[in-house]
C-alpha positions in Angstrom: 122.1 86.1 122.3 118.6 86.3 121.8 116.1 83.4 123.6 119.2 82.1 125.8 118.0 84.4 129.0 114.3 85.1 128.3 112.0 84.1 130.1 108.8 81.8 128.5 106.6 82.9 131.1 106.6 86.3 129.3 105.9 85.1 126.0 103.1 82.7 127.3 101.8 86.1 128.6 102.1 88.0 125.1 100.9 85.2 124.0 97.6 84.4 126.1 98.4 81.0 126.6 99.7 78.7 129.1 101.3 75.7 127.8 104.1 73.2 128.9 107.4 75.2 129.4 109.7 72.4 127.3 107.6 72.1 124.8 107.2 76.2 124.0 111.1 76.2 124.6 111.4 73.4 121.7 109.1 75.8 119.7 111.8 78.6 120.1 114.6 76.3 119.2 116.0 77.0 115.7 118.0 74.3 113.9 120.9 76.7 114.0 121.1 76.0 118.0 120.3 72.9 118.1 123.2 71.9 115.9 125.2 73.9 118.4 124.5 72.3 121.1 125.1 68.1 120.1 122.2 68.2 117.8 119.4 68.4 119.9 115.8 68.7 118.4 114.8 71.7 116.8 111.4 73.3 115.7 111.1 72.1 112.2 108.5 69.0 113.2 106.6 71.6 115.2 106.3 74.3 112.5 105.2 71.5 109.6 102.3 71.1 112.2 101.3 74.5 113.1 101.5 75.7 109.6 98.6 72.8 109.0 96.8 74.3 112.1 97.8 78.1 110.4 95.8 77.3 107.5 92.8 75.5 108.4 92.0 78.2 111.1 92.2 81.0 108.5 90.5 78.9 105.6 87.7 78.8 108.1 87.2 81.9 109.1 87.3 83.5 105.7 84.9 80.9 104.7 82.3 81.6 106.9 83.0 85.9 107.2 83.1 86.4 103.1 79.7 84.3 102.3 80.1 86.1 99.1 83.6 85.9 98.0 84.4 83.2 95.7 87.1 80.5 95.8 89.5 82.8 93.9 89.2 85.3 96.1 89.4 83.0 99.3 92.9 81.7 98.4 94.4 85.1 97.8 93.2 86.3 101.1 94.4 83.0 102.9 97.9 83.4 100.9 98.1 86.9 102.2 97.2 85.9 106.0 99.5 83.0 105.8 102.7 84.2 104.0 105.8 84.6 105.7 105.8 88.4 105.5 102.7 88.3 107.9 103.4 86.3 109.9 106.9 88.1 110.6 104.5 90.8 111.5 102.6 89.2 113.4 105.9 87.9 115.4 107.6 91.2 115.7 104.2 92.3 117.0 104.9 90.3 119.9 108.7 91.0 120.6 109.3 86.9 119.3 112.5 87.4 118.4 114.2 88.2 121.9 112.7 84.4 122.8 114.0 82.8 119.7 117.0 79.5 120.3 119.6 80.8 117.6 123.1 79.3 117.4 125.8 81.9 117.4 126.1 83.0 113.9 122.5 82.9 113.3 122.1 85.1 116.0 125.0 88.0 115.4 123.9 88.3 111.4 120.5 89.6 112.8 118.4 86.2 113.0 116.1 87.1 115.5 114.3 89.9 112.7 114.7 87.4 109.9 111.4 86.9 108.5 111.8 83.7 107.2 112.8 82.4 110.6 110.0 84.7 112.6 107.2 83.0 110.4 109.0 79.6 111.1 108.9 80.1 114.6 105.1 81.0 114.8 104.1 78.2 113.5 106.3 75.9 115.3 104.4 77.6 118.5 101.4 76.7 116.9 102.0 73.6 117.1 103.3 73.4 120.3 99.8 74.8 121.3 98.1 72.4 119.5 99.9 69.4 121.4 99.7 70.8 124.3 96.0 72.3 124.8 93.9 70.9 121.7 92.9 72.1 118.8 90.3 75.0 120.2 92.5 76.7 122.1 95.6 76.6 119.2 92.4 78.5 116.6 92.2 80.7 119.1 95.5 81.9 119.3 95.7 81.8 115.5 92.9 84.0 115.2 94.2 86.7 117.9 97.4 86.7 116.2 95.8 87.7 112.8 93.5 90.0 114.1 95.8 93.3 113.7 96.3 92.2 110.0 92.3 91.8 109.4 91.5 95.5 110.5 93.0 96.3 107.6 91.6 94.9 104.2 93.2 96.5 101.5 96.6 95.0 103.4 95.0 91.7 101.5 96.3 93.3 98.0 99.6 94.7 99.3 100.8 91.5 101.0 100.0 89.6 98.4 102.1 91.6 95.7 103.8 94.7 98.0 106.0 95.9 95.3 103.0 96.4 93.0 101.0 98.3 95.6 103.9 100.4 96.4 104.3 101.4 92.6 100.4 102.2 92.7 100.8 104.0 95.5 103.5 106.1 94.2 101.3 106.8 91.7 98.5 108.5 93.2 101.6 111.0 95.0 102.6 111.5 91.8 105.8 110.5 92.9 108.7 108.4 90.8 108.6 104.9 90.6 110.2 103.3 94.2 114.1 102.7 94.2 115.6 99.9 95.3 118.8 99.3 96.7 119.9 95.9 97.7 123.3 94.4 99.9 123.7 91.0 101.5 125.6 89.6 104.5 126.8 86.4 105.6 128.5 83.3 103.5 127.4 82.3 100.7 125.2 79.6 101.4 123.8 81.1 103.8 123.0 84.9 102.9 120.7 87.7 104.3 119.5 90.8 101.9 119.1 93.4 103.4 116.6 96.0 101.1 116.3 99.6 101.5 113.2 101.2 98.9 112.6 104.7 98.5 109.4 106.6 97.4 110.9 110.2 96.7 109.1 112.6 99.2 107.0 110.1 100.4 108.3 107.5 102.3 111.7 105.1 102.4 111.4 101.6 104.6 113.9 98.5 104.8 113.6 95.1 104.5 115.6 91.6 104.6 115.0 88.2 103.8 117.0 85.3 102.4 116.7 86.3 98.7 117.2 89.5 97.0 113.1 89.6 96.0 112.3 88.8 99.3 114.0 91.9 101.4 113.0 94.1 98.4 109.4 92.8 99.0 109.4 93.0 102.9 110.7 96.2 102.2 108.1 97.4 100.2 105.4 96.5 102.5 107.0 98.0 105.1 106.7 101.0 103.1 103.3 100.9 101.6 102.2 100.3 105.6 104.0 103.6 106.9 102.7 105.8 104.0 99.2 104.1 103.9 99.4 105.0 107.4 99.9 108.7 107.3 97.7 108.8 104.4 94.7 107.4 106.9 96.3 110.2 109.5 96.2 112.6 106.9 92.2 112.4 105.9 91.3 111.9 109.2 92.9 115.5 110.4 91.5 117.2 107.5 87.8 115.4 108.0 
């Protein structure tokens, strides 16, 4: 199962951070394991923390890199930076979910790549840093974790509202509108979608998340990254 035999040294290394051992380890801990195992404490305290840290360190930096953006156009950015489909990138970015505490049927219906439970899990880390080494050192690790998603502005628009970039994208390839197909897994209370969208002759990418319009919009992302991408490849060959 994911987490069980990995090592935290490694993720403090991904990471760029050394902090207490147990305390990272609680980080990792999902509630699914902890009821597992006689109801031992899980991350939740540690993620309503870190998403505090989360958002001040982004409001900041916006603030004082977009003197001339206004308060409108702060929040949307923030909301982007902070949503749980970032931040799942961000985690995946980093290999997170090999580390992640899941109890058993968490961790067979494909936990570890949830994004729901990816974003959790950085922020509970977040946390953990801030307790553990002080507030400086927790912005820093908030800003190198959102650096990859800042090189690229106009990811702003599409993480905001990915199924709506898709379509526009689709429309400059004169392509037909995307296609989604949707299935779920798991009992009933406690589903996974699974999304798979297609762009025809342009790109197809899958998502999941706990709600049907969550995998469609992970999925969507997904896809408007990987044909943004060869899009980028493409001018630059012919330039």
């Amino acid at each position: 199962m994911p987490g069980e035999s990995a090592d935290v040294s490694e993720l403090q290394a991904r990471l760029g951070v050394r902090i207490d051992p147990e305390l990272l380890t609680l980080a990792l801990t999902h509630r699914s394991y902890a009821y597992e195992h006689g109801g031992i404490p899980n991350n939740e305290r540690l993620e309503f923390l870190g998403d505090s840290i989360l958002g001040q360190a982004v409001t900041v930096k916006l603030f004082r890199e977009n003197p001339r953006l206004d308060e409108g156009g702060l929040a949307k950015r923030r909301a982007s930076l902070v949503s749980s489909v970032a931040l799942a990138e961000v985690a995946r970015g980093i290999g997170l979910g090999e580390f992640i505490l899941l109890g058993r049927g968490e961790g067979s219906s494909g936990g570890a790549d949830k994004s729901s439970i990816l974003a959790d899990t950085v922020e509970a880390i977040i946390g953990a840093v801030y307790l553990d080494a002080g507030g400086d050192v927790a912005t820093d690790l908030v800003l190198r974790l959102i650096e990859p998603l800042l090189e690229n502005p106009d990811r702003f628009g599409a993480a905001m509202d990915p199924k709506t970039s898709l379509q526009e994208l689709a429309a400059r390839h004169a392509a037909p509108p995307p296609q989604y197909v949707v299935t779920d897994t798991g009992p009933d209370h406690n589903k996974t979608f699974h999304a798979t969208v297609t762009v025809d002759g342009v790109v197809t990418a899958t998502g999941e998340g706990t709600s049907k319009k969550n995998a469609e919009m992970a999925a969507a992302l997904q896809a408007w990254t990987l044909a943004s991408a060869r899009d980028g490849h493409a001018r630059a060959s012919r330039g």
